[in-house]
C-alpha positions in Angstrom: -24.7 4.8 8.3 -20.7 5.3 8.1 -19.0 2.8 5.6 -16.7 -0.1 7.7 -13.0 1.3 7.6 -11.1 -1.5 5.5 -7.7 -2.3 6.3 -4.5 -4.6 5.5 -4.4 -8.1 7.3 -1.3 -9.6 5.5 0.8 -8.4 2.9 3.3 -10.6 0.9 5.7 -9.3 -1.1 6.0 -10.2 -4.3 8.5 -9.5 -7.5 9.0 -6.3 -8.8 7.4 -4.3 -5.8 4.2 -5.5 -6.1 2.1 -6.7 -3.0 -0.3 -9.2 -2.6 -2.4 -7.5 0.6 -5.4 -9.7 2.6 -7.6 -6.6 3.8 -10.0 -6.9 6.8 -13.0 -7.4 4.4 -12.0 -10.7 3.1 -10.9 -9.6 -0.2 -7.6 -10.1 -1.5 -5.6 -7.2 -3.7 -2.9 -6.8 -5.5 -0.9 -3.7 -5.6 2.0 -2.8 -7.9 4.1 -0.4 -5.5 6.4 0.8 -8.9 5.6 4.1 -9.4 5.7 5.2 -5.5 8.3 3.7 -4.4 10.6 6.8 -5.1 12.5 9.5 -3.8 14.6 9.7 -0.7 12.1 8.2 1.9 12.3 5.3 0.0 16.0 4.9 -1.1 16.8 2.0 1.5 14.0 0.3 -0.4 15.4 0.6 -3.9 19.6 0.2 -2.4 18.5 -2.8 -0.9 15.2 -5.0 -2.4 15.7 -7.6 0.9 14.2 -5.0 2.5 11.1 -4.7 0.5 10.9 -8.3 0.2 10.0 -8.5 4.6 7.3 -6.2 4.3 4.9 -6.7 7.3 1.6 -5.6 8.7 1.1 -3.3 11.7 -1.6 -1.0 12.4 -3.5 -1.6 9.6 -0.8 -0.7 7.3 2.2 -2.5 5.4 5.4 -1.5 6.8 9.0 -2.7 5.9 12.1 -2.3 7.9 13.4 0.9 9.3 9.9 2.6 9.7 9.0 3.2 6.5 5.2 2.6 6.1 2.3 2.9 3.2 -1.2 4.7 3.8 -3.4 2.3 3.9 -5.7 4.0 1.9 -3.3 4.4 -0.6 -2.3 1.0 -1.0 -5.9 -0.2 -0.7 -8.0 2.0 -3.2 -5.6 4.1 -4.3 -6.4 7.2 -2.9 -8.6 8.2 -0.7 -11.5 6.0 -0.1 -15.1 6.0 -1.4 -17.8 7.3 0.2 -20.0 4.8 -0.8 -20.7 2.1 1.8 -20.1 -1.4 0.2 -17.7 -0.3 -2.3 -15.1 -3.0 -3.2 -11.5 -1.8 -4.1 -10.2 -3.0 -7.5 -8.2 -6.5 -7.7 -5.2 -5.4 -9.2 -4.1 -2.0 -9.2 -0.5 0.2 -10.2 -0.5 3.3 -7.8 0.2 6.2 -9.7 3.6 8.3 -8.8 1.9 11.3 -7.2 3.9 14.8 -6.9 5.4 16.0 -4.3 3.0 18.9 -3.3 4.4 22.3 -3.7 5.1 22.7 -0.4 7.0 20.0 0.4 
């Protein structure tokens, strides 16, 4: 039996790029976006924090103004999701600043 794909409901933005995400289980997370939040995709982000601040939902996925967007996956479990079907992703969570792969 495949696990159920979990995704973001709501996200609400909250001080020093953190999230507080409602995900289509029920649960609700919080996600401290510090440490990826870097680099030039995200500059308008980091110029301008009003931005960050009207973070919204579509497609499963937490967006903010001018098309930048999260993987879900990321933002949820912070990584790649388990294979194990009922796993729960952690309450509160800092997502680790990943390198850019070597062919990027």
């Amino acid at each position: 039996m495949a696990a159920v794909m979990v995704r973001i409901r709501a996200a609400e933005a909250l001080d020093d790029y953190r999230v507080r995400l409602t995900l289509t289980n029920g649960d609700t997370v919080e996600r401290d976006l510090t440490e990826i939040v870097w680099g030039p995709v995200f500059q308008p982000l980091l110029d301008d924090y009003a931005l960050f601040r009207n973070v919204r939902v579509e497609a499963g996925t937490v967006t903010s103004p001018g098309d930048l967007d999260f993987d879900p996956d990321t933002l949820i479990w912070g990584g790649a999701p388990p294979v194990k079907a009922g796993s729960r992703p952690p309450r509160f969570l800092r997502l680790p600043r990943r390198s850019p792969s070597p062919d990027a």
